[in-house]
N, C-alpha and C positions, 0 to 999 in steps of 0.2 A: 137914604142918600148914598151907602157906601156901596148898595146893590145898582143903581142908577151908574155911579161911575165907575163899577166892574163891568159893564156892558160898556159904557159909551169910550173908557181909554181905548179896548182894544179894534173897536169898531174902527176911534178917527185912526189909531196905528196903522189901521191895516189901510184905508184909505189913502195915506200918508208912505206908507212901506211898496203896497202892490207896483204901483208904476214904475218904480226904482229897480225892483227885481222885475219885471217884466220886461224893461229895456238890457237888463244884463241878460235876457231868458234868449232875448233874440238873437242878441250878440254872439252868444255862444249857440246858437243854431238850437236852440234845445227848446223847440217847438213840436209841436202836432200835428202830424202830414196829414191833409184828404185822403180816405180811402172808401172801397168798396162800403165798409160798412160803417166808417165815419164820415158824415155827409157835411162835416162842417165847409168853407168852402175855401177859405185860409188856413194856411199855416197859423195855430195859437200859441202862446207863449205855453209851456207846461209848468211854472210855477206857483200855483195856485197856493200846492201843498206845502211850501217851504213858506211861505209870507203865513201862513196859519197858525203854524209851528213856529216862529218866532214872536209872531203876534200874540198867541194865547198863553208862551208862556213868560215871556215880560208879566202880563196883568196876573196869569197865577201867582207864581211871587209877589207880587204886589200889594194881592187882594186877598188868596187864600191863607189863614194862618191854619194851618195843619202842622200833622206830626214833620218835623224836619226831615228824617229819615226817608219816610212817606215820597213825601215832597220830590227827594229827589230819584228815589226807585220809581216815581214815574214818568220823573223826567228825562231818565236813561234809557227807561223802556219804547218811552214814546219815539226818545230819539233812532234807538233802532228800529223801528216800525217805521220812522221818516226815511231814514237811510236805505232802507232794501226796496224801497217803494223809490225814493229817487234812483234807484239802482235801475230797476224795474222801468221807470217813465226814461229812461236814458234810453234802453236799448228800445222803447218804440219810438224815440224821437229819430233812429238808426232805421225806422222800419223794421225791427226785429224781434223776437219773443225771449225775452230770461227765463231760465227752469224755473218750473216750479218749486221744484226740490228745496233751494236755499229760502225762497220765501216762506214754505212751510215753516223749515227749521227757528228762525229768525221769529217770526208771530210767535209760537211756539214759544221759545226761550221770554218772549217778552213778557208772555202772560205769565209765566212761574215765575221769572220777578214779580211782579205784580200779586201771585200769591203768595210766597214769601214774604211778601212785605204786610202779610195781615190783611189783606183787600180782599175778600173772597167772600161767596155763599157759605155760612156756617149752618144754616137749619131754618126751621120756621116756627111759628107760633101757633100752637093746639086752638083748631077755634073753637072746641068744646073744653077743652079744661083751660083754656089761658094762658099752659106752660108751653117754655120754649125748648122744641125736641132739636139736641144739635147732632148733626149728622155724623160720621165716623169721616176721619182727616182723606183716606180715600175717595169717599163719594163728595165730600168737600170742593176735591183738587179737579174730578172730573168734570161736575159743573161748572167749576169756573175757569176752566179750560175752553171748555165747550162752549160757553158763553161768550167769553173774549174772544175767543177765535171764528165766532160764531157772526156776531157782528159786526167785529172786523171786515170779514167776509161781505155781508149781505150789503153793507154800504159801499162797498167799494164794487160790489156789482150792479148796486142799482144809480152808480154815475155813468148815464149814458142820455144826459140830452142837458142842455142850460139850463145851471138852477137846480137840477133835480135830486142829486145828493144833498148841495148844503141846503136845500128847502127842508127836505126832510130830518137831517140831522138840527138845523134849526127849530122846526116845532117839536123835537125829541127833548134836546135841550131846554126849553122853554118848559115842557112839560116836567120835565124833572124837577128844573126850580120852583115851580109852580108846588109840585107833592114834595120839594123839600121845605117849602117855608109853611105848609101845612102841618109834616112831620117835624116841626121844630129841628131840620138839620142842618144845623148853619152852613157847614164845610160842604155840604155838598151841593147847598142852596149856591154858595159862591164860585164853586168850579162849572155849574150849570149855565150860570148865568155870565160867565169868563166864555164861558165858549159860545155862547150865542152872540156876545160883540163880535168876536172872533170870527162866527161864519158870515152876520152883516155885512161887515168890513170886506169881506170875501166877494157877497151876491152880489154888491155893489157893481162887481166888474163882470161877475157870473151870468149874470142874469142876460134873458136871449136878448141881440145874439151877444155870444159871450165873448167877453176882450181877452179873457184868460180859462184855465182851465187847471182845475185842483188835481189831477193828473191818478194817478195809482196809490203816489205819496200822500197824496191830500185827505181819499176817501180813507185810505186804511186807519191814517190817523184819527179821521172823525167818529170812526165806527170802533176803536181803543179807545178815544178818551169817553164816549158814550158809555161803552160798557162798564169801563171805570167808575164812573159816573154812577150809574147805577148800581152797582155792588155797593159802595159804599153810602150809599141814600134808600131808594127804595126797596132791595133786598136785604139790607142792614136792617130795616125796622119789619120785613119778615111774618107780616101778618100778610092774612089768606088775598084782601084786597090789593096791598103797597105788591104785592108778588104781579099784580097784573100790570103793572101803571107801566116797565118798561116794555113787556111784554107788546101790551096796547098802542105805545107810543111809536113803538117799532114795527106794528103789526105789519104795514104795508109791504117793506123789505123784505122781514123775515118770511111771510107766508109767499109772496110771489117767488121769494128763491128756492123756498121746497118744494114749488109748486117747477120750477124750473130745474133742480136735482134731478128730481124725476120723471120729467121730461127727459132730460139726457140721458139719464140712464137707459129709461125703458128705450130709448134710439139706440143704443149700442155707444152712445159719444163718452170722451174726456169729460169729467162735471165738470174742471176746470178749463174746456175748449169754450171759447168764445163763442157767441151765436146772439141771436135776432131773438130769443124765448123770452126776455124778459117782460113787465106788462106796459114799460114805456115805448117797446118797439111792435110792442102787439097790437097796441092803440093805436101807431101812428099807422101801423097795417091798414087797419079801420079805416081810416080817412083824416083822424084828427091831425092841425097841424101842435109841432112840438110845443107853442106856448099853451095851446090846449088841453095836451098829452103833461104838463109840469100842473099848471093848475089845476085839472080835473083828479091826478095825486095828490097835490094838494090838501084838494078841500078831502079826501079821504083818510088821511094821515091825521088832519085837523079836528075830523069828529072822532078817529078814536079815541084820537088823546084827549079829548074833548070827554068824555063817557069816564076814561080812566079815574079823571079827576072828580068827575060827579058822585062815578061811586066814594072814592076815598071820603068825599065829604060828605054823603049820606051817612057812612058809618059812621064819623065822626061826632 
């Protein structure tokens, strides 16, 4: 029951909250212009990402009882991840691009909070001898640098068509709670499941065509508390299997933007220049249309995480 209404408060919140900031979104002009390579064909409201961030974290307090400290080191962190990201959705509501430079810094500092606060990869589990090898505080800090930042990243690049980030950060989330009530983790069974009411509440308006749009602020958000998420659940219990489940869960994101890294590179481009590489716009190349292009990711996102969880429960 208490996992049922850590999903549904922040669902109806957000149900209940969206329209309210999206008529302030308009008001202050702080919409999403058509362009060459945004086909939408309205101006959208850009606050997807801020109804998210007050939606999920009402129900975390709420719902998660964690360490206090905890609690609120990622409450700050997340906040500044919203904040440079509304910064960010500001100057293209202006038609304009913000450096990169400050976004870097800003992710950056939010993840070392977040390590500092004890949330990190510490090591794994010997599957031949059963002990737990912990890594040196160095290789620690770079994985879960790399990770946070990593994420962050791949979600916020793979928001480019209705639906299609919070689809995917949805069955992530789902997948998580799902290996956290496997792995007896409560704390992370209930931020998993706080954040999928959260992106509900979201698709509701999301979904094609979309009345709103989670903006720069919204993805980066969802792809930090993911990560988060994961550290503290399925890399926490650090056997050979739980090591794949975020992995897995993420597959789609994460492999199409290596697969898009390198594309750029080998072109001579910015990795962080915009373009047409990703596989939701390679698809629609193809012929599909976008609700095609979100559901055919979809069901792909959904058999990994699908597989993740079978192994976890084979070992088991």
């Amino acid at each position: 029951m208490q996992h049922i209404l850590a999903m549904i408060v922040p669902f109806i919140l957000g149900i209940i909250i969206m329209p309210v900031i999206m008529k302030l979104a308009i008001k202050l002009k702080f919409t999403d212009k058509p362009t060459k390579r945004k086909q939408h064909k309205k101006e959208t409201p850009l606050c997807g990402g801020l109804t998210l961030y007050i939606v999920f974290f009402i129900a975390y307090f709420l719902f998660v009882k964690n360490d206090f400290k905890q609690q609120i080191i990622i409450f700050l962190s997340s906040t500044l991840i919203l904040l440079i990201g509304l910064v960010d959705d500001y100057y293209k509501t202006r038609l304009k691009e913000f450096p990169i430079f400050p976004r870097l810094i800003v992710q950056l500092l939010a993840a070392i909070l977040v390590f500092n606060a004890d949330i990190a990869f510490r090591g794994f589990t010997n599957p031949f001898t059963g002990e737990f090898v912990w890594l040196s505080t160095t290789i620690q800090f770079v994985l879960t640098i790399t990770w946070i930042f990593g994420v962050t990243t791949v979600i916020n690049w793979s928001d480019g068509m209705d639906g299609l980030a919070g689809g995917i950060s949805f069955i992530s989330a789902i997948t998580f709670f799902i290996a956290a009530i496997i792995l007896k983790q409560d704390i992370s069974a209930a931020i998993s499941i706080v954040l999928a009411g959260s992106i509900l509440g979201f698709l509701y308006y999301n979904r094609y065509p979309a009345k709103v749009f989670m903006g720069d602020s919204g993805a980066n958000l969802l792809g930090f508390i993911l990560s988060i998420t994961a550290l503290d659940g399925a890399f926490k219990q650090a056997t050979v299997l739980s090591l794949f489940i975020p992995i897995l869960a993420l597959a789609v994101p994460i492999f199409d933007n290596i697969f898009v890294i390198f594309k750029r590179f080998s072109e001579g481009k910015p990795v962080y220049q915009a373009d047409r590489s990703q596989i939701h716009f390679r698809l629609e190349e193809k012929g599909f249309t976008p609700k095609q292009v979100v559901n055919y990711i979809m069901i792909i996102s959904f058999i990994f995480s699908a597989i993740s969880i079978i192994l976890l429960l084979i070992k088991i």
